[in-house]
MMTF fields as JSON, N, C-alpha, C and O atoms, coordinates in Angstrom:
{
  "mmtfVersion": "1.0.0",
  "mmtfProducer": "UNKNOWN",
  "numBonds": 279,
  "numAtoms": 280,
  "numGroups": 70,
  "numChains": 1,
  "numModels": 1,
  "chainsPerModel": [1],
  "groupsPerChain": [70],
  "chainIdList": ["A"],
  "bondAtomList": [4, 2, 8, 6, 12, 10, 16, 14, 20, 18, 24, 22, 28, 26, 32, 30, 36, 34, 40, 38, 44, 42, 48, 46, 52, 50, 56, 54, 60, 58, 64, 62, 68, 66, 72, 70, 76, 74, 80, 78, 84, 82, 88, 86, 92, 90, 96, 94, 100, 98, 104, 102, 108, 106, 112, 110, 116, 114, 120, 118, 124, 122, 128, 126, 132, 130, 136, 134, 140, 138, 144, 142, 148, 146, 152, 150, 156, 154, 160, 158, 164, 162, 168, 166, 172, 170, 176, 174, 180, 178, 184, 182, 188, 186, 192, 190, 196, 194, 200, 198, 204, 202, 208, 206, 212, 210, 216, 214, 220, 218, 224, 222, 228, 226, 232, 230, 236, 234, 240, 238, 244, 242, 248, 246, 252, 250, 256, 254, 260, 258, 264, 262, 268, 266, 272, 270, 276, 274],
  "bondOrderList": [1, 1, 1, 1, 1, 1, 1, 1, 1, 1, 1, 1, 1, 1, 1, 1, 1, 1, 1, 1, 1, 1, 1, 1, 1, 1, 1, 1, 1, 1, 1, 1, 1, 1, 1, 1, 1, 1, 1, 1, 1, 1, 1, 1, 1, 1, 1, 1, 1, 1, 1, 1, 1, 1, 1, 1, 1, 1, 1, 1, 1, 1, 1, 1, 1, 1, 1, 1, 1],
  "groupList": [{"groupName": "UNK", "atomNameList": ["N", "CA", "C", "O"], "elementList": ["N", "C", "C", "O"], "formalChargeList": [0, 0, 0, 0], "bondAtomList": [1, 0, 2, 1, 3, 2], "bondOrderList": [1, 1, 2], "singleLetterCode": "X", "chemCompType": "L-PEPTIDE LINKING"}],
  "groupTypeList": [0, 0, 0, 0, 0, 0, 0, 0, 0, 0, 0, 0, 0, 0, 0, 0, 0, 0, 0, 0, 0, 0, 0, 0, 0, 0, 0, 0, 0, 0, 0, 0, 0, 0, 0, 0, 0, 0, 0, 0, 0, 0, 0, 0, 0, 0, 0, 0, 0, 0, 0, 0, 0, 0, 0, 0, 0, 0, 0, 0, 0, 0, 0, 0, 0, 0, 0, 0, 0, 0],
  "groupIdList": [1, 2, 3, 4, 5, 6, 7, 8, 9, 10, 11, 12, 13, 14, 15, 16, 17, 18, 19, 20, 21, 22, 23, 24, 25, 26, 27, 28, 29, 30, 31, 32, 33, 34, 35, 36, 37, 38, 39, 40, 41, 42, 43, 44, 45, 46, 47, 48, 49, 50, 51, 52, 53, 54, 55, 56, 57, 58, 59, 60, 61, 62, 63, 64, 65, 66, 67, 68, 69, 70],
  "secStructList": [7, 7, 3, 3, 3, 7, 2, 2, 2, 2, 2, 2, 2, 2, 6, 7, 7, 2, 2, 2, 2, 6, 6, 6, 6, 7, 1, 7, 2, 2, 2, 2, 2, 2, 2, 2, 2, 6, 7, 7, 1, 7, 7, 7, 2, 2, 2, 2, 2, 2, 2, 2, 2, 2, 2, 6, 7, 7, 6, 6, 1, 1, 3, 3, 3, 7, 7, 7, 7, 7],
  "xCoordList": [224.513, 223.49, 222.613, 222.184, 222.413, 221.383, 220.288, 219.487, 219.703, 217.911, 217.788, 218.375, 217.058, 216.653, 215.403, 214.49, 215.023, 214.276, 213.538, 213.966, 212.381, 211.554, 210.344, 209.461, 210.397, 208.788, 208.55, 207.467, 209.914, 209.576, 209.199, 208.564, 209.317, 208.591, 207.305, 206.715, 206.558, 205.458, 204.454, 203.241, 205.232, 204.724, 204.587, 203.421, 205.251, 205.087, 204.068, 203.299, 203.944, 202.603, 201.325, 200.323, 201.603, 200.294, 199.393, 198.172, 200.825, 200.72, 200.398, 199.25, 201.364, 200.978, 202.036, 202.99, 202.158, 203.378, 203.58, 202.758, 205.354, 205.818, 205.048, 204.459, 204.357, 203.762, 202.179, 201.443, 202.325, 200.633, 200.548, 199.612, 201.343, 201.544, 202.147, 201.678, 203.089, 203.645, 202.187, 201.519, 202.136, 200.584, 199.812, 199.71, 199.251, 198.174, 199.061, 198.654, 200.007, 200.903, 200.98, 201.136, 200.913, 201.388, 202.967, 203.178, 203.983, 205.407, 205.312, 204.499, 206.632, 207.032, 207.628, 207.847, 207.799, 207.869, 209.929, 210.598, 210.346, 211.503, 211.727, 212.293, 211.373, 211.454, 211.076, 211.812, 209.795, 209.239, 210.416, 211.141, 211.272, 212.071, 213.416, 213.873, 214.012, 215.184, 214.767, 215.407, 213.585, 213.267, 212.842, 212.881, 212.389, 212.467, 213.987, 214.276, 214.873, 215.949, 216.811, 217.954, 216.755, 217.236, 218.279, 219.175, 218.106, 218.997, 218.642, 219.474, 217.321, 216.631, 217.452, 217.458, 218.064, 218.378, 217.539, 217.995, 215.988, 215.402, 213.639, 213.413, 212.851, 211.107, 210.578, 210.803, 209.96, 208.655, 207.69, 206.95, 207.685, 206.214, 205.108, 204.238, 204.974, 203.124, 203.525, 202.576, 204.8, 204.91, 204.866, 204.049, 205.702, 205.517, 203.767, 203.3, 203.325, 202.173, 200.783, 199.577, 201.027, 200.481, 200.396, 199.425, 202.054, 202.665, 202.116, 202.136, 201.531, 200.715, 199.907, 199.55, 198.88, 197.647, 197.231, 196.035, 198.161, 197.733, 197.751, 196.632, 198.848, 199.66, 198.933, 199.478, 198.506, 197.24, 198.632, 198.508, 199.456, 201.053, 201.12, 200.132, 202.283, 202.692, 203.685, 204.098, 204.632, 205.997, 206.865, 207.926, 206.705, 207.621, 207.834, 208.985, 206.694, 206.744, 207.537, 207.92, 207.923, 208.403, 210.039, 211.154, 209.538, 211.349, 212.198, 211.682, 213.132, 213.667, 215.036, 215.965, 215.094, 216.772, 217.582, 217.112, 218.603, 219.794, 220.935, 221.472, 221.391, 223.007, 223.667, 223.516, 224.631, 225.999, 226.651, 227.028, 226.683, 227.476, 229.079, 229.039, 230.632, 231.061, 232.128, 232.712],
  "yCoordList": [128.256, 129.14, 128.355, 127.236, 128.853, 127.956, 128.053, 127.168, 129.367, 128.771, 127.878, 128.055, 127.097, 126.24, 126.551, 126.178, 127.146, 126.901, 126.132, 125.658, 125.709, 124.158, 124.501, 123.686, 126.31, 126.353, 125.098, 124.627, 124.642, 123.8, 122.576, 121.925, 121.964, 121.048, 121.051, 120.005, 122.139, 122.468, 122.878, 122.679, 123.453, 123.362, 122.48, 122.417, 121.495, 119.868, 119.343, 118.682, 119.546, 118.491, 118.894, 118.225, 120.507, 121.233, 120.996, 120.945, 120.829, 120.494, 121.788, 121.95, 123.186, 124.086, 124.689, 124.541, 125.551, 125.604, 127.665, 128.579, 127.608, 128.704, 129.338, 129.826, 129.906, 130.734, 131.383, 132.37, 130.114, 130.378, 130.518, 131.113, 130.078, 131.087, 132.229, 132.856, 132.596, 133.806, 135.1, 135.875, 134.946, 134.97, 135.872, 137.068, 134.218, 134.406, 135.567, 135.904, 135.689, 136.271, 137.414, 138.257, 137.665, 139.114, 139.556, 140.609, 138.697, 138.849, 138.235, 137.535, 138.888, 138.608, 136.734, 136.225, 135.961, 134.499, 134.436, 133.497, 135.478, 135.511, 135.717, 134.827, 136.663, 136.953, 135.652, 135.244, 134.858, 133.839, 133.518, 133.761, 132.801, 131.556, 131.965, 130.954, 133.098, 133.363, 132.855, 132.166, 133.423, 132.501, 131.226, 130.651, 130.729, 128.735, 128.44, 127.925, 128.882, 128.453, 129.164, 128.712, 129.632, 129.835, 131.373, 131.663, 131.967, 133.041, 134.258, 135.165, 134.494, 135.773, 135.803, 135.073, 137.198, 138.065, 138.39, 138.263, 138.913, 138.536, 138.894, 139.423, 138.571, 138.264, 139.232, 139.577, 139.502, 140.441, 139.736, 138.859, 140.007, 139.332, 139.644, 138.774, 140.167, 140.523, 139.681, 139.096, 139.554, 138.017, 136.839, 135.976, 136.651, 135.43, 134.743, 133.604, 135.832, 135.933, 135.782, 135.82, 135.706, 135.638, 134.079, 133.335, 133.791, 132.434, 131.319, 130.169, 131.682, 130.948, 131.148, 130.147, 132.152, 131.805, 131.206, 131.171, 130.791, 130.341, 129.405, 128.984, 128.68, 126.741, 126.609, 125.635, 126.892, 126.634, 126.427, 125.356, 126.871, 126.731, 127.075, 127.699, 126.905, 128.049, 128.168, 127.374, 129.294, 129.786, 129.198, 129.809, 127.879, 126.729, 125.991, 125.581, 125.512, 124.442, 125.003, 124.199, 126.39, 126.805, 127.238, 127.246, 127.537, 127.843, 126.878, 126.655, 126.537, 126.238, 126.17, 126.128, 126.162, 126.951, 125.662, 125.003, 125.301, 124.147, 124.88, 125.804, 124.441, 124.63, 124.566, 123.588, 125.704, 125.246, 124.05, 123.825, 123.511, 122.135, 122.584, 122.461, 123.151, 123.214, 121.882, 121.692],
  "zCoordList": [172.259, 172.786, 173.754, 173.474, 174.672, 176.221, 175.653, 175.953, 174.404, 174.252, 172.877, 171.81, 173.156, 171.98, 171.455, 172.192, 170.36, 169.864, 169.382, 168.329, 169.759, 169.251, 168.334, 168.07, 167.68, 166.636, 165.697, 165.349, 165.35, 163.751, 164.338, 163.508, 165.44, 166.448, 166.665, 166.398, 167.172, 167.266, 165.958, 165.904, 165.012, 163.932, 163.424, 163.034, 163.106, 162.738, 163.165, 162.467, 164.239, 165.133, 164.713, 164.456, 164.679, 164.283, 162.963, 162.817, 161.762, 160.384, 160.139, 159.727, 160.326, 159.342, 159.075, 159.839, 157.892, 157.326, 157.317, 157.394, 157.16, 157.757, 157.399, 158.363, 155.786, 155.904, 156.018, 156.011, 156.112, 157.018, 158.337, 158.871, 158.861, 159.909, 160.301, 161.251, 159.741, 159.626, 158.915, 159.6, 157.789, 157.273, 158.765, 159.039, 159.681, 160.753, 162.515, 163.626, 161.927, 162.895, 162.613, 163.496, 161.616, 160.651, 161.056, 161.658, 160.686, 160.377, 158.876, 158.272, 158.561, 157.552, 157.684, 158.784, 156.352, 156.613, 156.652, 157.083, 156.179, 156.436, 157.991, 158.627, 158.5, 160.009, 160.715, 161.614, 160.311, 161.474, 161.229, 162.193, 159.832, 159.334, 160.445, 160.978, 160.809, 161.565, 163.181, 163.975, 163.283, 164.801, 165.02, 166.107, 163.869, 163.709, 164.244, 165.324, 163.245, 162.694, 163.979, 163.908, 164.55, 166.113, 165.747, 166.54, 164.894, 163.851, 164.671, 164.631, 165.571, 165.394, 167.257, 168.248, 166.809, 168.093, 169.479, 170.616, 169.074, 170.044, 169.425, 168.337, 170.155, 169.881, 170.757, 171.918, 170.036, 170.916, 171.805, 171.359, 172.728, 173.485, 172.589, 172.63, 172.156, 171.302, 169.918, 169.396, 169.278, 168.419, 169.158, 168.837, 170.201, 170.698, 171.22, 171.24, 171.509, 172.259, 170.489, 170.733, 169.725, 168.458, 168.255, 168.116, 168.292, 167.782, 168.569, 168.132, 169.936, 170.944, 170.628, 170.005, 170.56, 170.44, 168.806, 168.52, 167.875, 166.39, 167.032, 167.325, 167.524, 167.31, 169.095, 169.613, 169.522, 171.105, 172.104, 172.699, 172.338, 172.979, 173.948, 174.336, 174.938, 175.583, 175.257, 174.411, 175.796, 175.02, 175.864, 175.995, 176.676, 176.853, 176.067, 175.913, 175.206, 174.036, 172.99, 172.14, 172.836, 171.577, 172.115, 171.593, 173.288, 173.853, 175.112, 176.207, 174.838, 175.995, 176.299, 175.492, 177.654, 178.162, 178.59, 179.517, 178.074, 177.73, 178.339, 177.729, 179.715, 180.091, 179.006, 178.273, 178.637, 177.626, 178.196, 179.346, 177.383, 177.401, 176.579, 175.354, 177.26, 176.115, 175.944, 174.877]
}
């Protein structure tokens, strides 16, 4: 897949855990856990746009686009 997901990166740095932020997002901690884990089909701008303003981000730090290498 070309996008990489980097939340559990940014969450790390932040020091806060899935469900406190999921919690401060208002998703469910299963739902955040599929878009950590690179699982989730696709994000809402008004989640993504949540997930930035908790962890102070932009939605470069949490996403990014990788040529397939095959």
């Amino acid at each position: 897949m070309a996008i990489v997901v980097r939340l559990d990166r940014v969450m790390a740095d932040r020091k806060i855990q899935l469900g406190v932020l999921a919690e401060r997002v208002g998703i469910s901690p299963v739902n955040l856990s599929k878009l950590k884990n690179g699982h989730a089909g696709a994000v809402r701008f008004s989640t993504l746009e949540a997930i930035c303003r908790e962890l102070d981000c932009q939605p470069g730090d949490i996403l990014e686009y990788r040529e397939d290498i095959e």
